[in-house]
C-alpha positions as CSV (number, residue, x, y, z in Angstrom):
1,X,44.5,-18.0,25.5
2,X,46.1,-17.2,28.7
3,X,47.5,-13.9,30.1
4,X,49.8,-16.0,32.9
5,X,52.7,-14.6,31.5
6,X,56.6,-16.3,32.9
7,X,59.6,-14.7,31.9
8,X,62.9,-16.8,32.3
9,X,66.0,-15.1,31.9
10,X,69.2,-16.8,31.3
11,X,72.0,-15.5,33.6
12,X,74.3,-18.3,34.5
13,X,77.6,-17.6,31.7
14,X,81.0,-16.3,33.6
15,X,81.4,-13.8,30.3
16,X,85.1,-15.2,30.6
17,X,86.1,-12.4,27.4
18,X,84.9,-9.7,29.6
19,X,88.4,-10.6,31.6
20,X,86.3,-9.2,34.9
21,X,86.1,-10.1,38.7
22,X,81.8,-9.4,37.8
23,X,79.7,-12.0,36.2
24,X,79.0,-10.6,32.7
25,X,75.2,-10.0,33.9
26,X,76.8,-7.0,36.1
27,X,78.2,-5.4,33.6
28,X,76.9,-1.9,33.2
29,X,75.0,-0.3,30.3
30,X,74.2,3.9,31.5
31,X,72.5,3.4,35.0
32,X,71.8,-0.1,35.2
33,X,73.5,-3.7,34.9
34,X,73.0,-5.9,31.7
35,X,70.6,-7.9,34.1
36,X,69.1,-5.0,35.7
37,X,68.1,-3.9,31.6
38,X,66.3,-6.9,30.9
39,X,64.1,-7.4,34.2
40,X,62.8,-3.7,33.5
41,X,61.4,-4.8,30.4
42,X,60.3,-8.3,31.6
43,X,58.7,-7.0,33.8
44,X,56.7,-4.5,32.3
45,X,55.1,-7.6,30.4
46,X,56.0,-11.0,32.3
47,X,53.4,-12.1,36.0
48,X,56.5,-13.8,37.1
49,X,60.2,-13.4,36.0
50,X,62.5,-16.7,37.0
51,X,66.2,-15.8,36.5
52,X,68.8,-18.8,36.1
53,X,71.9,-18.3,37.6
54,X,75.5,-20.2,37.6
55,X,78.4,-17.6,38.5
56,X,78.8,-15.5,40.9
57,X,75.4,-15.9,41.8
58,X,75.4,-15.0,45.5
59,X,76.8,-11.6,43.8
60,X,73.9,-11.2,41.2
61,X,71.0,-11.8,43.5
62,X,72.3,-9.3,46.0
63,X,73.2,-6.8,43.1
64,X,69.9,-7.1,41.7
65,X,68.6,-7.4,45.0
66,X,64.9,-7.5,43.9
67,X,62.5,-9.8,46.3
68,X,59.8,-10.4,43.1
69,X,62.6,-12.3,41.6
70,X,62.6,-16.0,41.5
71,X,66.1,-17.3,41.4
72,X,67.2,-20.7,40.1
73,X,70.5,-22.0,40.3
74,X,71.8,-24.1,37.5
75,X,75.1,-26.0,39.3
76,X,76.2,-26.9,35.4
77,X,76.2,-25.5,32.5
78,X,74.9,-27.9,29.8
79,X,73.5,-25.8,27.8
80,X,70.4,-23.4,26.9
81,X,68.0,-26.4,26.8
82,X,69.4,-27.6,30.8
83,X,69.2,-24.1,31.2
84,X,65.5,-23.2,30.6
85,X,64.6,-26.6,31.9
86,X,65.9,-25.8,35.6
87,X,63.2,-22.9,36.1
88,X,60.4,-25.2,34.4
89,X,59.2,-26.7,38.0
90,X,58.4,-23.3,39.1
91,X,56.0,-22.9,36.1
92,X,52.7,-23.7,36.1
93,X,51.5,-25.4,32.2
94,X,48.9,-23.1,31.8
95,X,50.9,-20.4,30.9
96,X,53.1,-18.5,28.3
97,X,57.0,-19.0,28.5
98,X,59.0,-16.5,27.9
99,X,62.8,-17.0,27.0
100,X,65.1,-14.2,27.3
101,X,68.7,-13.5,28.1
102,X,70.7,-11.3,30.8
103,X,73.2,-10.0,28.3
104,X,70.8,-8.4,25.6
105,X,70.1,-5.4,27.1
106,X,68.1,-3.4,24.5
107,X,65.6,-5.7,23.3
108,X,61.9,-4.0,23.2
109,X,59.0,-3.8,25.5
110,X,56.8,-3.9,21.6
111,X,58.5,-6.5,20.4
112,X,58.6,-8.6,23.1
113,X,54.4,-7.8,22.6
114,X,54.1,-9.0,19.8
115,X,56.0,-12.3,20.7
116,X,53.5,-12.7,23.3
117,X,50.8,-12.5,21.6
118,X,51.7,-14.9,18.9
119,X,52.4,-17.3,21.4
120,X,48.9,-17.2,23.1
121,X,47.5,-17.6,19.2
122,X,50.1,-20.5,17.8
123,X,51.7,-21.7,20.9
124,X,55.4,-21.3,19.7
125,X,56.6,-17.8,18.5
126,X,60.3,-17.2,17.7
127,X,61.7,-14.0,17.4
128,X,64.4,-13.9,14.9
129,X,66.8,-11.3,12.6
130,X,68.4,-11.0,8.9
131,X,72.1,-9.8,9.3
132,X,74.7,-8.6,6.8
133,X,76.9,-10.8,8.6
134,X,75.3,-13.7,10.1
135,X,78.4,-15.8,11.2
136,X,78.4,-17.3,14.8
137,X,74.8,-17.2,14.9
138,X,72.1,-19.9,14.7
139,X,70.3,-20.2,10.8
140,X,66.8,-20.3,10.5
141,X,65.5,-22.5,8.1
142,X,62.4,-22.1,6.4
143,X,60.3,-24.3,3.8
144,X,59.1,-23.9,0.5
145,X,56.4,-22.3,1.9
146,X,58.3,-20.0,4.1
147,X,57.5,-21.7,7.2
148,X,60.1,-22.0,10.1
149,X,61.3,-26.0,10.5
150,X,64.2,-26.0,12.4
151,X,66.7,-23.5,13.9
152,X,70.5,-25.0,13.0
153,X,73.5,-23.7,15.4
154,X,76.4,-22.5,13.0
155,X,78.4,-25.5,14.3
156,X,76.1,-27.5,12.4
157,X,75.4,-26.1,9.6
158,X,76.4,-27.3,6.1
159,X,77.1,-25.0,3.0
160,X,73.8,-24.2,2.1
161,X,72.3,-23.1,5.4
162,X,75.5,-20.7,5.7
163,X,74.6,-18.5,3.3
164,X,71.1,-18.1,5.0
165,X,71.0,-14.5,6.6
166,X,67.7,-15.0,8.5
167,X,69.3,-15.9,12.2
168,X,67.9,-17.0,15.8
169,X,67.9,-14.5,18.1
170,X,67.2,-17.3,21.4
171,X,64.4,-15.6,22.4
172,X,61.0,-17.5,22.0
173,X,57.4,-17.6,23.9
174,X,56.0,-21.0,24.2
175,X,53.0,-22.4,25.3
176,X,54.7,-23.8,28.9
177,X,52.7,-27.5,28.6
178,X,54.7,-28.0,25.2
179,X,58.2,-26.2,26.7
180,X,58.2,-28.9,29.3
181,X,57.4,-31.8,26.6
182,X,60.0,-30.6,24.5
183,X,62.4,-29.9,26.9
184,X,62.1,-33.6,28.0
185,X,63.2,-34.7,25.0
186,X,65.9,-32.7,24.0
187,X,69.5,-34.9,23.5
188,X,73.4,-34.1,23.1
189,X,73.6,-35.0,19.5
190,X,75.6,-31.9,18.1
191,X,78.9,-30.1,17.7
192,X,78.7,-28.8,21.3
193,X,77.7,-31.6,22.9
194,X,75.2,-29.6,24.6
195,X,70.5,-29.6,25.4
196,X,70.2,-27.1,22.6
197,X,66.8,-25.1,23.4
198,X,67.0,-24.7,19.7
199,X,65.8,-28.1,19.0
200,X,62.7,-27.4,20.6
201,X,61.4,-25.5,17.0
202,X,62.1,-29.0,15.3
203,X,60.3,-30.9,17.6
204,X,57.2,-28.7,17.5
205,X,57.0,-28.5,13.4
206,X,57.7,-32.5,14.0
207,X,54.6,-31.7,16.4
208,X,52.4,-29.8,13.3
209,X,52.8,-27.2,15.6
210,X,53.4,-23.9,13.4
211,X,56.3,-21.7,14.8
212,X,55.1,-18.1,14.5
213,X,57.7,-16.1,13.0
214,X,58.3,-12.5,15.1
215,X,61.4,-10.7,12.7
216,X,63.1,-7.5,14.3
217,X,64.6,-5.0,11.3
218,X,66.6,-4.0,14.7
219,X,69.9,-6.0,15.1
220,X,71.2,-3.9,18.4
221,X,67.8,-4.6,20.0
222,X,68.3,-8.0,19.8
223,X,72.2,-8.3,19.8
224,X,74.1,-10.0,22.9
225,X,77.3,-8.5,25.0
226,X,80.5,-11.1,25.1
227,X,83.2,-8.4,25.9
228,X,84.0,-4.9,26.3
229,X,84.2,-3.9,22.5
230,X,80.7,-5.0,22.5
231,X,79.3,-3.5,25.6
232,X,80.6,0.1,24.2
233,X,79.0,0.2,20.9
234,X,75.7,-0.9,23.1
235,X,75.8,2.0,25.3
236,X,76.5,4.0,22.3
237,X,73.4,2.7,20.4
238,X,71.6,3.4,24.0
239,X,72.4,6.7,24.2
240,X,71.6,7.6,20.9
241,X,67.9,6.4,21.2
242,X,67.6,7.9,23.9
243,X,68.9,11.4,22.4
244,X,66.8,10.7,19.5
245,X,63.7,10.3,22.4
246,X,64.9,13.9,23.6
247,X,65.1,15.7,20.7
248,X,61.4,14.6,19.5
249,X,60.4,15.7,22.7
250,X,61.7,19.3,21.8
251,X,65.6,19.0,23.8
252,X,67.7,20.6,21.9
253,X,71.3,18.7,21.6
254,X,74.2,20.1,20.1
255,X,75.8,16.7,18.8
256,X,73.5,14.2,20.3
257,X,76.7,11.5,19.3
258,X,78.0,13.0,22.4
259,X,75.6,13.2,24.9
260,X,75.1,10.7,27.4
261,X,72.1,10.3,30.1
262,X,72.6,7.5,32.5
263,X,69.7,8.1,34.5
264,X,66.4,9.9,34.1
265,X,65.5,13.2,32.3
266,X,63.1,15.9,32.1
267,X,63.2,19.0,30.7
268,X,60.9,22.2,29.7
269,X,61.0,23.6,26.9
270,X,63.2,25.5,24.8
271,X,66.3,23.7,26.8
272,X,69.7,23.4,25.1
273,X,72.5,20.6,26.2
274,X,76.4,21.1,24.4
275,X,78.5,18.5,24.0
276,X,80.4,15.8,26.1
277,X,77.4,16.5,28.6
278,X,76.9,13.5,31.0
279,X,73.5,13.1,32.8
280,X,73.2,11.0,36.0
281,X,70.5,10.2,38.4
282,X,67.4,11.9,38.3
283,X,67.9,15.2,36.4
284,X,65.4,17.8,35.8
285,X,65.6,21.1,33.9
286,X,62.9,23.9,33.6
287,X,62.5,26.2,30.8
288,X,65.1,27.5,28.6
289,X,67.6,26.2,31.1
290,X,71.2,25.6,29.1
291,X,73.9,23.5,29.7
292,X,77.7,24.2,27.8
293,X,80.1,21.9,27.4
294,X,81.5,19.1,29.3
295,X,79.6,19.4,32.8
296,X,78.4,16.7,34.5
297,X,74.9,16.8,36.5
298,X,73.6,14.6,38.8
299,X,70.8,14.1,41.2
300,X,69.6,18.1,40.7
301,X,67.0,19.8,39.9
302,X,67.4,23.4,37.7
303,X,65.5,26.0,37.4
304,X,64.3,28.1,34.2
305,X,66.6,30.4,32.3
306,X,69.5,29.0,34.4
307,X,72.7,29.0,32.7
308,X,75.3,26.0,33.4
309,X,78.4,27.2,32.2
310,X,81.5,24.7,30.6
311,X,83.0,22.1,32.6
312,X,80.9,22.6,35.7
313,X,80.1,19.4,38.5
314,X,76.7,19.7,39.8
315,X,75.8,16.8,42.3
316,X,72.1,16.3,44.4
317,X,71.8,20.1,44.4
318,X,68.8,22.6,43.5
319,X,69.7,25.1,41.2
320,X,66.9,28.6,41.3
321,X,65.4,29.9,37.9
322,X,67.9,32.4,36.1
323,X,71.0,31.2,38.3
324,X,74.4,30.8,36.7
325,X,77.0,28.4,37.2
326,X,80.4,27.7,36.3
327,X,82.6,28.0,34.5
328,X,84.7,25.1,36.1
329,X,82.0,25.4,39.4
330,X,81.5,22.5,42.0
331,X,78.3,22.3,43.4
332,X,78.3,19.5,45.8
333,X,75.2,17.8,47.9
334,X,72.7,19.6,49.7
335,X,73.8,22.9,48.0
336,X,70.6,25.2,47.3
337,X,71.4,28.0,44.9
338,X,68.7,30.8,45.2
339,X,67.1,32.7,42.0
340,X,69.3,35.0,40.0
341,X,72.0,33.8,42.0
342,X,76.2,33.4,40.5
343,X,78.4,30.9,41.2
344,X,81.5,31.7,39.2
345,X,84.8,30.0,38.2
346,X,86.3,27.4,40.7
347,X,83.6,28.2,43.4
348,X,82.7,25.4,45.2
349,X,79.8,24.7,47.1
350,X,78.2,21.9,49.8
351,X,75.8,21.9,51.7
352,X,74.9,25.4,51.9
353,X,71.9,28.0,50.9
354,X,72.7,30.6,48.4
355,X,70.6,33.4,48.5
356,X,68.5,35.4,45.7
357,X,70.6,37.2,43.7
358,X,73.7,36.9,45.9
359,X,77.0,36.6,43.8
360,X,80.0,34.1,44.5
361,X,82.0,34.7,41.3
362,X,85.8,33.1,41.8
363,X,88.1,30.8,43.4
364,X,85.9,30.6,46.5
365,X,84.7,27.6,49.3
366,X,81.7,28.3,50.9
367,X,80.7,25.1,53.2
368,X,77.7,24.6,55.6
369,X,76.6,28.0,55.1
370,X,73.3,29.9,55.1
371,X,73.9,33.0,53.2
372,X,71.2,35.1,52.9
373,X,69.7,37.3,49.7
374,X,72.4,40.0,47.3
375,X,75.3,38.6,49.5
376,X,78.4,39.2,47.2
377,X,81.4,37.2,47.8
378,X,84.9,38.6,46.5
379,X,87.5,36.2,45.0
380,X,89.4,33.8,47.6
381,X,86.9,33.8,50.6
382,X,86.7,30.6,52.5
383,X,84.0,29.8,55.0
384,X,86.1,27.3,57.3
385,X,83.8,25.0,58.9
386,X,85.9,22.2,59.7
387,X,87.9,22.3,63.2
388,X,89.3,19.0,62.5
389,X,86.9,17.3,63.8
390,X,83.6,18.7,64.1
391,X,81.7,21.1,60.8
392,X,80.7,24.2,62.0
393,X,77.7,26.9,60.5
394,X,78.3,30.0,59.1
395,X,75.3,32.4,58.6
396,X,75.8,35.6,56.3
397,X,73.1,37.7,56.2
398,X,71.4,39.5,53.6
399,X,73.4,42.5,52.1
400,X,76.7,41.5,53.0
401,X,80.0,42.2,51.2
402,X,83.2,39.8,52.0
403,X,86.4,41.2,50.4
404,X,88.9,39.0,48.7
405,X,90.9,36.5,50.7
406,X,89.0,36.9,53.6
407,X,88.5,33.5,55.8
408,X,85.6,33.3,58.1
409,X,86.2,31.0,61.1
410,X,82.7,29.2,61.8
411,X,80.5,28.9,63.9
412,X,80.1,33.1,63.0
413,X,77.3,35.0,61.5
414,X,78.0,38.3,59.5
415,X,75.0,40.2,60.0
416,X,72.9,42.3,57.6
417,X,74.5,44.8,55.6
418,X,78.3,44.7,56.7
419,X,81.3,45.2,54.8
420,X,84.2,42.8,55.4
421,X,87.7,44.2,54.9
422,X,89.6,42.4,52.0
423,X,92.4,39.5,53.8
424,X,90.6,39.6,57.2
425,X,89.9,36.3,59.2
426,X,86.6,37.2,61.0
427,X,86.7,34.8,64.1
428,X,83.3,36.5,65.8
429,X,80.5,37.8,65.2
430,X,80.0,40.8,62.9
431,X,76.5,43.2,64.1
432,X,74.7,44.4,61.6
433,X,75.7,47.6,59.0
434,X,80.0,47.6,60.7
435,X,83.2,47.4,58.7
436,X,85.0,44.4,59.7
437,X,88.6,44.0,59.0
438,X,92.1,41.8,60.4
439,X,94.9,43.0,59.1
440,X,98.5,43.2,60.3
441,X,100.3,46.4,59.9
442,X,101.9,47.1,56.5
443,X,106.0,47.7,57.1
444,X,108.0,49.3,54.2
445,X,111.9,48.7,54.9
446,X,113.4,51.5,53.0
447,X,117.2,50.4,53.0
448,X,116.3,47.1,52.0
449,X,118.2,45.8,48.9
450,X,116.9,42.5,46.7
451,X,119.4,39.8,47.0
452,X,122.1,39.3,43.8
453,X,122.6,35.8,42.3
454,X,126.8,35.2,42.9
């Protein structure tokens, strides 16, 4: 028995039905490519992983961009059997081979286990599934005795062997002395015209070699992407394991059918998502932290008891326990909102500290700005830190009360306690505990008369 474990993934199809400029390995499913899915898991259980490319290669290897990789070109596709058999040099004989595929993004760190390990006890193992519907898909046919003698392609098949339900999924583990013995003897004598790796599990029963049978009840874990029909009802299945994760972990989802994490989460407890709620990056939540509808959070980290309020963009921001965000808030990079703090409806925020409990409740900008603790911002205030060429800081310090549409011209600080007049423009610096105001004076013509429509 050996633990020299090879993966080799097959990567080298265009995916002409995807009707894209990417190789179909690049597709994306959440965070990661098709490609990117199956080298996590192959690698959680594989020494070495050997990835066979054809198109677009240049492009794969410096998507994927992952030095531990060993890449082998196959210049022509001619078949799964050429395929596997172009990574073969690279593989030592004592070893387990294990065949996988770049477009079957879901398949199972435990199933792939359990493939393993029947490998290292019979020397073939074959994973396989029973569809409804098994049309397209390679039959696998089985004695009187139940025991697996051949694998026939659809193409192939006659009658009988199209009513069997029991298909191939194309991933194996074999003992890599018998892969390359196999290999060698494959031929083109079938429908295709093609080195069907298939005909490797005929040659080892013609070998008394008994095929260990590995049979997923899963048909998504094990089911391959050929266009964009396909790749959505994947991402859907994705999602919903990983809602169904959540949940047993104590996340509460309002309809976990529309919830979608494309990245990593973690969460306290009591913690409560709504719908159409889209998770990217790396996203964490304290306690009792909720989320309403249709915001999208990325790259942040939240506090406890922090409210996120509906249709609110939070992006590589840190959000204090018992803040409130939103409704309709941007919270853009480098923004730190302090405890207890408010950021209301259409506020935006980047790159800029929000004090504790300071409030910033509507239609407001407030860039490159350190504002310091029960700061409240009216409605309309703009910090303007771009000159048109170069940003500029604004410190507002603790205390402080901006009237409505009131712009403040950086670099200025407003210090502690001041009141800013409602509609000023506050070019310098405010001392501490002064009114502030710009206002030009207020005319009332008295003989003036609205104009008639002739």
């Amino acid at each position: 028995m050996t633990n020299n474990i090879h993966g080799i993934i097959l990567a080298a199809g265009k995916g002409t039905r995807m009707n894209s400029s990417k190789p179909k390995v690049l597709q994306t499913l959440s965070d990661k490519t098709l490609l990117g899915h199956v080298l996590y898991i192959a690698n959680q259980v594989c020494n070495k992983v050997h990835v066979v490319y054809g198109f677009g290669g240049e492009q794969v290897q410096n998507t994927i961009n992952d030095d531990s990789v060993n890449w082998v070109e196959q210049k022509q596709q001619l078949g799964t059997g050429h395929a596997v058999a172009q990574a073969m040099p690279h593989i030592k004989d004592d070893s387990i081979s294990l065949i996988l595929y770049g477009d079957v993004p879901l398949i199972k760190k435990s199933t792939l286990d359990d493939l393993i390990n029947q490998a290292q006890q019979n020397e073939v193992a074959l994973l396989s599934v029973v569809l409804d519907n098994p049309t397209g898909y390679g039959r696998i046919i089985r004695n009187s005795e139940d025991q697996i003698q051949a694998i026939v392609e659809q193409k192939d098949c006659d009658k009988e062997q199209l009513k069997i339900r029991e298909v191939n999924t194309g991933i194996m583990a074999v003992s890599s002395d018998l892969l390359k013995k196999y290999l060698d003897g494959l031929d083109t004598n079938n429908a295709q015209g093609e080195l069907y790796l298939t005909d490797i599990i005929e040659a080892a029963v013609d070998d008394k070699k008994t095929i260990a049978p590995v049979i997923t009840n899963n048909k998504y874990e094990v089911a391959g992407v050929n266009d964009k029909a396909q790749l959505a009802e994947l991402e859907r299945t994705f999602q919903q394991n990983q809602a169904a994760e959540f949940m047993q972990q104590g996340l509460g989802l309002k309809d976990p059918a529309r919830f979608d994490c494309r990245g990593s989460l973690s969460f306290g407890q009591d913690c409560e998502i709504d719908v159409n709620v889209v998770i990217e990056g790396k996203v964490t939540l304290g306690n009792n932290t909720n989320i309403a509808p249709n915001c999208i959070i990325k790259n942040t980290q939240i506090g406890n008891n922090v409210s996120i309020l509906p249709n609110s963009v939070i992006e590589d921001a840190v959000i204090g326990d018992g803040a409130s965000i939103g409704p309709f808030a941007r919270i853009r990079p480098e923004a730190n909102i302090g405890e207890n703090a408010k950021i209301g409806n259409f506020v935006e925020v980047k790159k800029s500290t929000i004090g504790k409990g300071s409030k910033v409740s509507h239609l407001s900008y407030i860039g490159d700005t350190t504002m310091g603790e029960n700061v409240n911002i009216g409605a309309g205030v703009i910090t303007c830190n771009y000159d048109g060429a170069n940003k500029h800081q604004t410190t507002i310090e603790g205390g402080v009360f901006v009237g409505s549409d009131t712009q403040l011209i950086a670099p200025v600080t407003i210090g502690k306690n001041t009141t800013i007049g409602a509609g000023s423009t506050i070019t310098k610096d405010v001392p501490v505990d002064q009114l502030a105001l710009s206002r030009s004076k207020q005319v009332i013509m008295s003989n003036w008369k609205r104009p008639i429509k002739k």
